[in-house]
C-alpha positions in Angstrom: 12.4 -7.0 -31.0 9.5 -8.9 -29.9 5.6 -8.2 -30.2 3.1 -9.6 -27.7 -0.4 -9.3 -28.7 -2.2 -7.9 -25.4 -6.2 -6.8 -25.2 -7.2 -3.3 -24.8 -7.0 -3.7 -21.1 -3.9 -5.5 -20.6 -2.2 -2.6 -23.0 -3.9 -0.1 -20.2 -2.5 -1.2 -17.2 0.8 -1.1 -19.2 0.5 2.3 -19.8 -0.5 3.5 -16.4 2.9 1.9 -14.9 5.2 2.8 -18.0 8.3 5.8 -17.6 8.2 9.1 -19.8 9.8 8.7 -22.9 8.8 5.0 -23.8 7.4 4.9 -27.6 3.8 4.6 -28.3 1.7 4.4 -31.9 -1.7 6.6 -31.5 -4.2 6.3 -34.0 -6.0 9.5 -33.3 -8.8 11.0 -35.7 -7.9 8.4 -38.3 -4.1 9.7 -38.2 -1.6 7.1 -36.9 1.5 8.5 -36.0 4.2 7.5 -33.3 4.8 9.5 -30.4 7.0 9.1 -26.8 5.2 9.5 -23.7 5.4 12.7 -21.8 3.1 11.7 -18.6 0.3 9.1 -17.8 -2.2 9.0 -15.4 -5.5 7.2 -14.5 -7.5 9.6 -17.3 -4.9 9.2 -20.2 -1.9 9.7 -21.5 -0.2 12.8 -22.7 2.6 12.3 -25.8 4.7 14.2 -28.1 4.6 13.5 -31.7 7.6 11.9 -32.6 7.4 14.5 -36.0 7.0 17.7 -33.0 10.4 15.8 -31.4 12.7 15.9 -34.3 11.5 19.5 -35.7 12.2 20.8 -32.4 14.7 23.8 -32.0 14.3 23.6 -28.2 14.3 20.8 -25.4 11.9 18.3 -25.5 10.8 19.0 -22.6 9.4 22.1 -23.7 7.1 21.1 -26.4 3.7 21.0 -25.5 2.0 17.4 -25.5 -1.2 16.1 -26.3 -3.3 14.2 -23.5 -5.1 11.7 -25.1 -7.1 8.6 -23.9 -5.9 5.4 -23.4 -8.3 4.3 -26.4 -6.5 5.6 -29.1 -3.2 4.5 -28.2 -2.5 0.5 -30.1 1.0 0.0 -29.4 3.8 0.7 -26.6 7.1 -0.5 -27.0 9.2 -1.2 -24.2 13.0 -2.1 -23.5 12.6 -4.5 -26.9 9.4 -5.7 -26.6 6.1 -4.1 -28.1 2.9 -5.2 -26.8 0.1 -4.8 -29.3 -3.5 -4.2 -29.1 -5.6 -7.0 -30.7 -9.1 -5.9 -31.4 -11.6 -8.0 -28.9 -14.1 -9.8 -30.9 -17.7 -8.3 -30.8 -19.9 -11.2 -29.1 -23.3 -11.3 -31.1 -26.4 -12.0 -29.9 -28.3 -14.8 -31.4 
């Protein structure tokens, strides 16, 4: 598996192109957990808990997602190759 470092935009027009089911980290709150996508759209993205997934006595397709934005998500990984977010560096006025 590969990683490409991407900025917080390039990881954003990823995500608006990418299929349901492709593996994202959130870091949401503080919590970082890993999650598949469920939809996206030009507001955000809505996931399932990879934790919600595996605890699941249904389909998952039934559990209810959470739509967050595109902000909080810092990795997607797809067919192999993760892109992840680098932080941009703050330009400072002198």
């Amino acid at each position: 598996m590969s990683v490409v470092p991407v900025n917080e935009s390039e990881l954003h027009d990823k995500l608006t192109k990418c299929m349901a089911g492709e593996r994202v980290l959130i870091d949401h709150d503080g919590n970082r957990f890993s999650a598949r996508i469920q939809q996206a759209d030009t507001k955000g993205v809505r996931v399932i808990p990879e934790a919600l997934i595996k605890s699941a006595q249904g389909a998952s397709d039934e559990i209810e997602g959470l739509t967050l934005p595109y902000q909080d998500v810092w990795e997607l990984e797809v067919k192999g190759v993760v892109y992840s977010r680098i932080d941009e560096p703050v330009e400072r006025s002198a």
